[in-house]
MMTF fields as JSON, N, C-alpha, C and O atoms, coordinates in Angstrom:
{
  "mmtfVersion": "1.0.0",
  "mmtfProducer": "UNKNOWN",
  "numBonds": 495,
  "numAtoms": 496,
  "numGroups": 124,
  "numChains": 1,
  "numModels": 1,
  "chainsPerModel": [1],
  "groupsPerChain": [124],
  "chainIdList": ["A"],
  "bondAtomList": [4, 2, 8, 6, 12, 10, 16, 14, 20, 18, 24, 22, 28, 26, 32, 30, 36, 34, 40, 38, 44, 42, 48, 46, 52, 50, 56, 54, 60, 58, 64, 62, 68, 66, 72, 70, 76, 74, 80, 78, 84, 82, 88, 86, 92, 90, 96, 94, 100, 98, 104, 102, 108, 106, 112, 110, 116, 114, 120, 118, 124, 122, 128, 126, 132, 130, 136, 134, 140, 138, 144, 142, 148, 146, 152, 150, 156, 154, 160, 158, 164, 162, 168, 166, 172, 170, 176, 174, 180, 178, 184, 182, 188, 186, 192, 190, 196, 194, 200, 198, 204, 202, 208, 206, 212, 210, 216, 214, 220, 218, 224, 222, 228, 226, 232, 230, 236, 234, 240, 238, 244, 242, 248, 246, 252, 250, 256, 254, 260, 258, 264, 262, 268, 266, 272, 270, 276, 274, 280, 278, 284, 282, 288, 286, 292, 290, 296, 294, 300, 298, 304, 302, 308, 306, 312, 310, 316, 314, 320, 318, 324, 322, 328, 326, 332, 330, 336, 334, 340, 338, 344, 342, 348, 346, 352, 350, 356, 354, 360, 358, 364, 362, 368, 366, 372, 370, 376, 374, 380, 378, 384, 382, 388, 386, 392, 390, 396, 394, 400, 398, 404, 402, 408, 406, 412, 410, 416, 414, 420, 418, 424, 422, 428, 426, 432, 430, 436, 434, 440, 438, 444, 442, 448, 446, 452, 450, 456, 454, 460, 458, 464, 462, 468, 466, 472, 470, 476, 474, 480, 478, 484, 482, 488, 486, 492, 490],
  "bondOrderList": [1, 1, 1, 1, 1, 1, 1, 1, 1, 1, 1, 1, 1, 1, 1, 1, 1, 1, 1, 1, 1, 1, 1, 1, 1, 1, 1, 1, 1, 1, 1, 1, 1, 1, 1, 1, 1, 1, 1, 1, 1, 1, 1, 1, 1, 1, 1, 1, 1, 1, 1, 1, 1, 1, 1, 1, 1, 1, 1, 1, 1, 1, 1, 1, 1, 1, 1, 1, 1, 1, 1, 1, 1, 1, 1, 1, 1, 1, 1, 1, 1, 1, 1, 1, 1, 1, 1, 1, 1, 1, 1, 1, 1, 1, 1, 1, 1, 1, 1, 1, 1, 1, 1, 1, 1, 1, 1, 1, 1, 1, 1, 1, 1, 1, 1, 1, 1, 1, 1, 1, 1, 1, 1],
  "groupList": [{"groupName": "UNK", "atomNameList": ["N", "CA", "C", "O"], "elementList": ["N", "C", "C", "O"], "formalChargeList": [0, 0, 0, 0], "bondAtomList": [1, 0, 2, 1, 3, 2], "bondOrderList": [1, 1, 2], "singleLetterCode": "X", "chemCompType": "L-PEPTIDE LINKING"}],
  "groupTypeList": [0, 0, 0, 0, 0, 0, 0, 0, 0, 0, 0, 0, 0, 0, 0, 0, 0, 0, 0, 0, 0, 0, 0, 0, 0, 0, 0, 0, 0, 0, 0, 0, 0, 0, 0, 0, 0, 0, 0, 0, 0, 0, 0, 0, 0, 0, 0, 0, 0, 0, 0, 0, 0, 0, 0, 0, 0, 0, 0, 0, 0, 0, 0, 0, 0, 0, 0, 0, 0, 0, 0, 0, 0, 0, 0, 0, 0, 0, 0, 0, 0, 0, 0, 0, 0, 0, 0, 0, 0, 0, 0, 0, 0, 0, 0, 0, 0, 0, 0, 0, 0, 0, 0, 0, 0, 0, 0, 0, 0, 0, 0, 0, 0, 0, 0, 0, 0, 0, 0, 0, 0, 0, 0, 0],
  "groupIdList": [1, 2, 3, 4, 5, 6, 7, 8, 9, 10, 11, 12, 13, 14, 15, 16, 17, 18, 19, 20, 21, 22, 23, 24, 25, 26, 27, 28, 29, 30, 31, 32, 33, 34, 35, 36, 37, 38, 39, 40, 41, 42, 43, 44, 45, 46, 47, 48, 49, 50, 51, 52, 53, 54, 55, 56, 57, 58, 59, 60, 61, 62, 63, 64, 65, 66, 67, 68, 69, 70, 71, 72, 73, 74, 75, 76, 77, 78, 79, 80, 81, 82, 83, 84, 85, 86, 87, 88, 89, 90, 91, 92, 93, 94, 95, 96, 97, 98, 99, 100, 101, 102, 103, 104, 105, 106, 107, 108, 109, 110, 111, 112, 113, 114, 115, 116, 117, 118, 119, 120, 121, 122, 123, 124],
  "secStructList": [7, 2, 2, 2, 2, 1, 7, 6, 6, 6, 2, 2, 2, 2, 2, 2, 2, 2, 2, 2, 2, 2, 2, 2, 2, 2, 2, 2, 0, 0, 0, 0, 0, 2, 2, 2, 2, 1, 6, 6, 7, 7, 6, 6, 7, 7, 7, 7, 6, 6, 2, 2, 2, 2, 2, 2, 2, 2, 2, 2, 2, 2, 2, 2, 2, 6, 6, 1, 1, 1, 1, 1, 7, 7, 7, 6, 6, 7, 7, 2, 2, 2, 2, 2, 6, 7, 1, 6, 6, 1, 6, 6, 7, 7, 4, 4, 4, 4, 6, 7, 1, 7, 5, 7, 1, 1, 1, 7, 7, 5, 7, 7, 6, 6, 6, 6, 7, 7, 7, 1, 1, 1, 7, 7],
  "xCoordList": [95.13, 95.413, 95.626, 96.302, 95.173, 95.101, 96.465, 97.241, 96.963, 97.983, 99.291, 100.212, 99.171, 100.357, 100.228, 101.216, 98.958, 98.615, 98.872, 98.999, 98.85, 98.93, 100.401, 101.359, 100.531, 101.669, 102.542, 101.799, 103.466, 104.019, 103.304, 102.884, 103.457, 102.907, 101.574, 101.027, 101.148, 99.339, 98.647, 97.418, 99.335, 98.833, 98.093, 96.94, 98.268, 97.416, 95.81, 94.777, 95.99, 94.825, 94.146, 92.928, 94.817, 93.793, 93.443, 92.58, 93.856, 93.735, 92.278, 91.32, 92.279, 91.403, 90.044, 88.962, 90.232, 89.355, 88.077, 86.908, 89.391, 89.358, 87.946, 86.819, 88.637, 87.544, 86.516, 85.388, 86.706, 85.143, 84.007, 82.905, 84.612, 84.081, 82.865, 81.76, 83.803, 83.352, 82.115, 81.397, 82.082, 81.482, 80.05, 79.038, 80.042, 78.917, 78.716, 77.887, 78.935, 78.38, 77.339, 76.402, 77.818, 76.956, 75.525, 74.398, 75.981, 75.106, 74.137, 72.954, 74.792, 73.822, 72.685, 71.476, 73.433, 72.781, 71.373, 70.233, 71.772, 70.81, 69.864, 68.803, 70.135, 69.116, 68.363, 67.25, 68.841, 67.945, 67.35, 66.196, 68.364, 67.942, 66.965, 65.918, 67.398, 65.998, 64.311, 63.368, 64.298, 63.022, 62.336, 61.115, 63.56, 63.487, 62.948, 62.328, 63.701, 63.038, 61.298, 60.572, 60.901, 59.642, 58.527, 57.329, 59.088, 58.444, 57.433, 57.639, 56.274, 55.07, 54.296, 53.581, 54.277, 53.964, 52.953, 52.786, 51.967, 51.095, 51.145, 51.77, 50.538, 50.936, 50.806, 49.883, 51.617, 51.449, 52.054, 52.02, 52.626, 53.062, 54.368, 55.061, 54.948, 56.564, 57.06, 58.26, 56.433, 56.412, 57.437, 57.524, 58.579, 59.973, 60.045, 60.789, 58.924, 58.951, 59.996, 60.225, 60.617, 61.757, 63.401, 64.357, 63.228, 64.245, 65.258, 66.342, 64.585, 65.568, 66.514, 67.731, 65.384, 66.227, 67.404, 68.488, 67.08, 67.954, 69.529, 70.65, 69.107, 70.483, 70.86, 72.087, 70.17, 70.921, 71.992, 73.115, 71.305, 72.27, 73.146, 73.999, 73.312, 73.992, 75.486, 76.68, 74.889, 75.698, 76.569, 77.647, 76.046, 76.26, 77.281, 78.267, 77.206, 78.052, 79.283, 80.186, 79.212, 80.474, 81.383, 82.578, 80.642, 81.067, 81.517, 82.461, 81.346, 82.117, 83.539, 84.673, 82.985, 84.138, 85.781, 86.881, 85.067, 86.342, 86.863, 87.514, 86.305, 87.01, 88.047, 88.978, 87.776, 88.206, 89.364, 90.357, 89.286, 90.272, 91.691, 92.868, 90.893, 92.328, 93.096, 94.188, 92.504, 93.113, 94.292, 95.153, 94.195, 94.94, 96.384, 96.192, 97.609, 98.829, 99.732, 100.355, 100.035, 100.342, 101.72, 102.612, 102.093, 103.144, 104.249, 104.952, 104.485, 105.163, 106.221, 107.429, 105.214, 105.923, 107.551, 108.496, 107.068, 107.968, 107.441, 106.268, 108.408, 107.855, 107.352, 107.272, 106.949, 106.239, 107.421, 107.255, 108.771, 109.692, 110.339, 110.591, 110.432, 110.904, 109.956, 110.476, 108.667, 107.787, 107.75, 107.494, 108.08, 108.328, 109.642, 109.746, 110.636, 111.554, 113.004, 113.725, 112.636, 113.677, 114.533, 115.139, 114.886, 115.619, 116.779, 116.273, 118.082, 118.841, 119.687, 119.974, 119.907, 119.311, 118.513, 118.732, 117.342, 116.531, 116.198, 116.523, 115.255, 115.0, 114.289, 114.255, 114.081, 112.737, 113.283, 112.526, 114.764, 115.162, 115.312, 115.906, 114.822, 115.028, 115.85, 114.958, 116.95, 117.583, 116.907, 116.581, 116.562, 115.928, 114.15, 113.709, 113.593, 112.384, 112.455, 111.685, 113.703, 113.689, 115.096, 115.764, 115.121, 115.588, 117.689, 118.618, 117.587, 118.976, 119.908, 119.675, 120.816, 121.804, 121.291, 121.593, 120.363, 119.901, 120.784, 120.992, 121.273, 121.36, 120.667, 119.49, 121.813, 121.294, 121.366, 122.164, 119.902, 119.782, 120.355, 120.542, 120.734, 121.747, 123.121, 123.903, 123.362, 125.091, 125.316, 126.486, 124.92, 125.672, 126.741, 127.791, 126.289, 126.953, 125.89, 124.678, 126.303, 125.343, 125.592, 126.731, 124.286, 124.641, 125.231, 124.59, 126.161, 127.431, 126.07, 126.025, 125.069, 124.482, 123.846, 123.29, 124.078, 123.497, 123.89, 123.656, 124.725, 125.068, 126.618, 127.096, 127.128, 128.563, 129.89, 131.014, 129.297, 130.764, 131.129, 130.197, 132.339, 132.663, 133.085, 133.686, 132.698, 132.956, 134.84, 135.538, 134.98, 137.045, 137.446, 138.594, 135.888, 136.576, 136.219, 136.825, 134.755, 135.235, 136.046, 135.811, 137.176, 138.376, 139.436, 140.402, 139.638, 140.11, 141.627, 142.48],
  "yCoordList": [20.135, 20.739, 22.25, 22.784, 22.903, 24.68, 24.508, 25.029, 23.961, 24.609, 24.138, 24.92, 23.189, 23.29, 24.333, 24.961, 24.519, 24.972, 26.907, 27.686, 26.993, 28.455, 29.135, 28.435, 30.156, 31.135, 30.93, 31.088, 30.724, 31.054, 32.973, 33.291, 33.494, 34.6, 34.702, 35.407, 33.853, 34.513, 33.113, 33.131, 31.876, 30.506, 30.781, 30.39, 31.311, 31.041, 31.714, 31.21, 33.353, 34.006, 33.286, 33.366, 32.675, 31.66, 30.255, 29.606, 29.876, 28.828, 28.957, 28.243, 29.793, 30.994, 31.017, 30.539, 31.439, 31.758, 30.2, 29.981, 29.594, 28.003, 27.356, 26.961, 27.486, 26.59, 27.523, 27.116, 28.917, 29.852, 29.745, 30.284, 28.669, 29.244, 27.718, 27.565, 26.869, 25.581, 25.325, 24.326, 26.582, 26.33, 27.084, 26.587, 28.185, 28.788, 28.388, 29.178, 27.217, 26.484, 25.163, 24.497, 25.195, 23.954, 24.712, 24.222, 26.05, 26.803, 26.913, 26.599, 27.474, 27.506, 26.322, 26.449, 25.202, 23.649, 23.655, 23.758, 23.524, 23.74, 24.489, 24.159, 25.948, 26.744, 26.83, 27.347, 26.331, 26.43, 24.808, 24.493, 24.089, 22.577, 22.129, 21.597, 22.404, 21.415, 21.894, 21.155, 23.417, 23.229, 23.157, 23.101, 23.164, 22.881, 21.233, 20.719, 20.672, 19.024, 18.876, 18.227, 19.541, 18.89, 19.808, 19.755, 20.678, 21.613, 20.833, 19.695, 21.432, 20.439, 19.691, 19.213, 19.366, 18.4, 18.465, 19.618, 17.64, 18.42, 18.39, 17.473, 19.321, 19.621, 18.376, 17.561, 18.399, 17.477, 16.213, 15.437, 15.845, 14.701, 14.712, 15.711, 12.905, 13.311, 12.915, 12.65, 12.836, 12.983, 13.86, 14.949, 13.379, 14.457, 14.337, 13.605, 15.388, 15.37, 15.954, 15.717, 16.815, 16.848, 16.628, 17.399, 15.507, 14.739, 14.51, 14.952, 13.939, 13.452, 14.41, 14.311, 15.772, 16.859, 17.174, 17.238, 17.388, 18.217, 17.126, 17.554, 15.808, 14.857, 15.181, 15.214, 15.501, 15.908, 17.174, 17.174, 18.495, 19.328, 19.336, 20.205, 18.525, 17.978, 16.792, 16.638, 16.37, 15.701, 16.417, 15.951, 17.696, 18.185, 19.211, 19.613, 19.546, 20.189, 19.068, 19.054, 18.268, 16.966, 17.161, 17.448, 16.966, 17.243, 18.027, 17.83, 19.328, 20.433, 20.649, 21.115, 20.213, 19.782, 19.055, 19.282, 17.844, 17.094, 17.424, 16.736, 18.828, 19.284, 20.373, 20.75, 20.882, 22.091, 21.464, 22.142, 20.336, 19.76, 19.327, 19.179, 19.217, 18.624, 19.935, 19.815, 21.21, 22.483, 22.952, 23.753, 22.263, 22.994, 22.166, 21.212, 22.44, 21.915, 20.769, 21.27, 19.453, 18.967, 19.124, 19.573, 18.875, 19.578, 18.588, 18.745, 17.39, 15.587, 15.816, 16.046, 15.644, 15.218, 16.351, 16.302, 17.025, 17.926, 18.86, 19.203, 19.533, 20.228, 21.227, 21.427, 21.973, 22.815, 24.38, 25.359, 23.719, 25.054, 25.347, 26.372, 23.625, 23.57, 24.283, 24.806, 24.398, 24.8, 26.344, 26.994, 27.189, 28.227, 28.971, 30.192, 27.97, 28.149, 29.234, 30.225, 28.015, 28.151, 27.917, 28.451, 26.545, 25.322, 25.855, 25.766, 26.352, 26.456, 25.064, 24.011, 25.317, 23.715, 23.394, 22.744, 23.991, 23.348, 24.693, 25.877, 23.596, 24.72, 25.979, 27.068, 25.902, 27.263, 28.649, 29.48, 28.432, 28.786, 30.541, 30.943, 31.32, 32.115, 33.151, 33.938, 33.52, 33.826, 35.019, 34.827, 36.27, 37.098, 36.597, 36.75, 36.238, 35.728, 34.792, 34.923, 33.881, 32.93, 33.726, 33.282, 34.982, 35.843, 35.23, 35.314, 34.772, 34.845, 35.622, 35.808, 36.032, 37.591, 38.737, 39.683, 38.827, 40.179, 41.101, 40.675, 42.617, 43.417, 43.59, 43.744, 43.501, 44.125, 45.607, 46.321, 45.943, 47.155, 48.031, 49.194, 47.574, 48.178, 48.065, 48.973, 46.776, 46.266, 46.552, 46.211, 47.07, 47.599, 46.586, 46.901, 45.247, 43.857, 42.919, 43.109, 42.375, 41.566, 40.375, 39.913, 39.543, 38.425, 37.296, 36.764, 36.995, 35.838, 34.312, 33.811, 33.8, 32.868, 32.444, 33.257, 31.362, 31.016, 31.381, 30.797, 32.81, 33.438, 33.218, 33.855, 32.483, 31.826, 32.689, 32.461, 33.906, 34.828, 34.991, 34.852, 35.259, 35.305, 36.615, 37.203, 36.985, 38.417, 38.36, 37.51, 38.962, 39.114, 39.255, 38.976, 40.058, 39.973, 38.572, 37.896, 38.075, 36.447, 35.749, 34.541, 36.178, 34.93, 34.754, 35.445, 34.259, 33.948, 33.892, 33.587],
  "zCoordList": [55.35, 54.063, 54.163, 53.284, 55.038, 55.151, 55.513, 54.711, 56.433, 57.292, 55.776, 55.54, 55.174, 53.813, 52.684, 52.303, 52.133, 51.316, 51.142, 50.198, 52.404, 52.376, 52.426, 52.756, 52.18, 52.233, 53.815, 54.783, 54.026, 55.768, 56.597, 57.709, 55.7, 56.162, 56.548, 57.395, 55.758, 55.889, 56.323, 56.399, 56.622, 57.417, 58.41, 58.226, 59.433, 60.183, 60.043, 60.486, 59.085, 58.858, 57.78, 57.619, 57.138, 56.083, 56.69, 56.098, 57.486, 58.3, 58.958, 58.663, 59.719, 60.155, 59.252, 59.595, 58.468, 57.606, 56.768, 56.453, 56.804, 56.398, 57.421, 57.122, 58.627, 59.298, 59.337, 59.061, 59.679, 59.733, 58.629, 58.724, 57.159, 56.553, 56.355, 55.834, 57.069, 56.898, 58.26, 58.311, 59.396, 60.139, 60.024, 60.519, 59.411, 58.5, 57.63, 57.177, 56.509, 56.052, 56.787, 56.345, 57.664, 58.694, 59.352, 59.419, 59.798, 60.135, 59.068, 59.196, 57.754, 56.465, 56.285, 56.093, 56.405, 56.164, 56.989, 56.536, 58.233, 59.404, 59.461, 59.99, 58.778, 58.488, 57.465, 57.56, 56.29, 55.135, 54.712, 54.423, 54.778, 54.265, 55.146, 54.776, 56.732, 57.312, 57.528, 57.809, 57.287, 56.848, 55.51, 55.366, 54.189, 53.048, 52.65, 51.719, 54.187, 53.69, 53.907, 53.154, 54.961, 55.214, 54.419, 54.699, 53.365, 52.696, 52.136, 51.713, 52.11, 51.43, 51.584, 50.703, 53.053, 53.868, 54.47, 54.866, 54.827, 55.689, 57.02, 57.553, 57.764, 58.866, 59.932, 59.944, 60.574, 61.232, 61.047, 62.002, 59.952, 59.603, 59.749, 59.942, 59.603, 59.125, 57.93, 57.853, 57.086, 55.734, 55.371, 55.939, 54.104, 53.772, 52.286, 51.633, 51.759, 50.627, 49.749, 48.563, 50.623, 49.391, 50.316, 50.393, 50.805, 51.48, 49.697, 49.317, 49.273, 47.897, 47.447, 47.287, 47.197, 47.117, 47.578, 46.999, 48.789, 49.927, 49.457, 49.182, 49.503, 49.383, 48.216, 48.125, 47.043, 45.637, 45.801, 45.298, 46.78, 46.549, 47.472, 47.298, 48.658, 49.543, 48.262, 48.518, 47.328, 46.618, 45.678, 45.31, 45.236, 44.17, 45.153, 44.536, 46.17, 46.973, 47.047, 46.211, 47.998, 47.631, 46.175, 46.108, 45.285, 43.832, 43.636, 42.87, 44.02, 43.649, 44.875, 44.759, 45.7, 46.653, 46.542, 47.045, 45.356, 45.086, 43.613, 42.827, 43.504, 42.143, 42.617, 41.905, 43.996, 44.512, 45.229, 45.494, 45.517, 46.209, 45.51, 45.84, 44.382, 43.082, 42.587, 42.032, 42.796, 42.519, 43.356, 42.993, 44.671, 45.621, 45.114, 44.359, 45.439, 45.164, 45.797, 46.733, 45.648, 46.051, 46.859, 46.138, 48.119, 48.736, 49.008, 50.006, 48.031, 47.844, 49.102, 49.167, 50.017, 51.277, 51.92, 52.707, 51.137, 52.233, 53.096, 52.943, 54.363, 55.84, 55.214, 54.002, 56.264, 55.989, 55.401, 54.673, 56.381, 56.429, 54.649, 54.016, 54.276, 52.712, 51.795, 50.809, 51.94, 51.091, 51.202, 50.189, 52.803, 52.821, 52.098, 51.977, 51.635, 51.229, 52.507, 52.39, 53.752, 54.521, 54.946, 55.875, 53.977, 54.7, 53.62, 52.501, 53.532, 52.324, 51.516, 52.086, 50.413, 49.866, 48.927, 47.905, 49.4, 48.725, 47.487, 47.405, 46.518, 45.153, 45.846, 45.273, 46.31, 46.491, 47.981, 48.484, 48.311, 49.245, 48.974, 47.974, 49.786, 49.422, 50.496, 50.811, 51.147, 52.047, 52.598, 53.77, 52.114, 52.787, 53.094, 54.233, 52.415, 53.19, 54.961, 55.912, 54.823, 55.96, 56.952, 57.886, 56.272, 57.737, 57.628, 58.432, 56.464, 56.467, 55.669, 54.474, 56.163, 55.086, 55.243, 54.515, 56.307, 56.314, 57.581, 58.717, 56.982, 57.386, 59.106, 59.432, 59.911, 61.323, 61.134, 60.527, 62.094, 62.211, 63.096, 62.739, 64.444, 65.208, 65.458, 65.741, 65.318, 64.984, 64.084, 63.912, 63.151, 61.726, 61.212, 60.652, 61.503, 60.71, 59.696, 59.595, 59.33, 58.5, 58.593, 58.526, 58.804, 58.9, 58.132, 57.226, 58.385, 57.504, 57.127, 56.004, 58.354, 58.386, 56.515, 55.777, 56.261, 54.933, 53.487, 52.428, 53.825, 52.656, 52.119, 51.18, 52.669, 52.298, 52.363, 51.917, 53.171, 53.228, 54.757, 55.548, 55.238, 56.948, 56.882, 55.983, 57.932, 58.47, 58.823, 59.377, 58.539, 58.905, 60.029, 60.374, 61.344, 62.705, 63.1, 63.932, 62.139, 63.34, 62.995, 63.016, 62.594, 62.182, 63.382, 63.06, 64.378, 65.389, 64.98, 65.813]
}
């Protein structure tokens, strides 16, 4: 889901960000929930008195999970390049974002590619 959902520019740093954030959450879990379960207990035992707990906000996390999930945008099966709007064609194409019609900086030509006009010297 990261790698559709995000911008072409900024994919891989939110991508990035995506799993870091999901892996300090595990860290979080580990650190606070498991000695949160045997809280109360007496020593020595393995008694998990607030085992119930821990699964409630373990649930209530899920829950908020599959609300966050319905927010993100559905991408109905197209590549990744259509959604960047690179493929020309399609609704969302945008020629200078996907590097087409743009102005060369040292040939002092512009590129004919995508933009529907021919240069007059390439006419053979």
């Amino acid at each position: 889901m990261p790698g559709e959902c995000f911008p072409t520019r900024y994919r891989s740093t939110s991508h990035g960000f995506s799993a870091a954030s999901g892996k300090v959450g595990a860290i979080i879990a580990q650190v606070v929930f498991g000695p949160l379960r045997t809280r109360g207990a007496p020593p020595g035992s393995t008694a998990s008195p607030w085992l119930n707990h821990v699964m409630q906000i373990f649930a209530l996390f899920m829950f908020c999970g599959i609300f966050t999930t319905l927010l993100i945008p559905e991408t109905k099966r197209r590549t990744l390049e259509e959604l960047a709007g690179e493929v020309p064609g399609t609704a969302n194409y945008d020629p200078v974002s996907a590097g087409h019609g743009v102005h060369h900086k040292y040939s002092g030509e512009g590129s004919a590619v995508g933009s529907g006009d021919v240069d007059a010297s390439a006419k053979v």
